[in-house]
N, C-alpha and C positions, 0 to 999 in steps of 0.2 A: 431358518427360523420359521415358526410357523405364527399361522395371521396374527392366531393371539397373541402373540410374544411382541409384534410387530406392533400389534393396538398397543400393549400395555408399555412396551417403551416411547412411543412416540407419546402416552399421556406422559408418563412421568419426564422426557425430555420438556413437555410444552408446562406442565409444573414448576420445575427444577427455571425456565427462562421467566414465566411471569412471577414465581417467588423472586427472581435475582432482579428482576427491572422494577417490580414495584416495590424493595424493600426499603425503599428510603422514602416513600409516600407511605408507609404503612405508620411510620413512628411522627407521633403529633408535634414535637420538639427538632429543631433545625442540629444536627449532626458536624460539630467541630471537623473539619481536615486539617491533620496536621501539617505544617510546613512542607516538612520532607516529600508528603505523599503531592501533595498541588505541587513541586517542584517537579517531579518523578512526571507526576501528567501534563507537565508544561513538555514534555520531550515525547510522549506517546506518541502525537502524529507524525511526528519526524522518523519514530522509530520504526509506525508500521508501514511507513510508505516506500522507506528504505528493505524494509523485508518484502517488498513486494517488488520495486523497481529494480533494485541489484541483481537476482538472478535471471530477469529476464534479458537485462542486458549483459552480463558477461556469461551467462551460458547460453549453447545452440539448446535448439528442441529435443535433441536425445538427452538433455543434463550434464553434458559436457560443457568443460570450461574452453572459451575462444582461442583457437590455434592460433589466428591472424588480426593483423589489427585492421585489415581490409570490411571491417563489420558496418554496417552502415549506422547500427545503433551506437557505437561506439560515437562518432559522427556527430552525431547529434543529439547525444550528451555530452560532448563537449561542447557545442554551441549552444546547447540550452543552457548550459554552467555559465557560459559567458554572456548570454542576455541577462540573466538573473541577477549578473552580478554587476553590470553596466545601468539595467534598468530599474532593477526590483518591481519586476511586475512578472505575474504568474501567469497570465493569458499568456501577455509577448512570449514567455518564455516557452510557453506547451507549444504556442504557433512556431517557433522558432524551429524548435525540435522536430516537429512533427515536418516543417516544411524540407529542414535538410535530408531528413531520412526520407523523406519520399522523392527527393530530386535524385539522390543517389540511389536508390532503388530502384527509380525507374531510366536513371540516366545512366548510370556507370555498370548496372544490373547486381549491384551487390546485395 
């Protein structure tokens, strides 16, 4: 691409995101959501944090799927699962996790 292609997309990208963040400040009148859709964004965060979590722990770094269950991530998602579900706390639960995968990572060298 040449520079100007490169200018003229990065405006119409940086456009195209202040058109979309500020369109609901632009209209003087408060905008109905429907049920369906507040329901639908009641589950977004759960959804993208699952597309973000799951593959890093069931695939290695070349995007393969886990041969063994020797994984240390695996570890400690299951220990995080089970603080979560003993305490319902999210801190405990990231320390939880984050403490098992590091003892076995650096203890068992997995």
């Amino acid at each position: 691409m040449s520079t100007d292609e490169l200018v003229l997309a990065m405006l119409g990208l940086a456009a195209v995101t202040v058109l979309t963040r500020c369109f609901f400040f632009i209209s003087d009148r408060e905008w109905p959501i429907p049920v369906w859709l507040q329901e639908g964004l009641r589950h977004a965060p759960l959804a993208a944090l699952m597309a973000i979590i799951a593959p890093s722990v069931l695939m290695d770094a070349q995007g393969q799927w886990l041969q063994t269950w020797q994984d240390a991530r695996l570890a400690a998602v299951a220990v995080a699962v089970m603080w979560f579900l003993w305490r319902r706390d999210l801190l405990g639960t990231i320390l939880a996790g984050t403490a098992v995968m590091l003892l076995m990572r650096l203890g068992l060298g997995w």
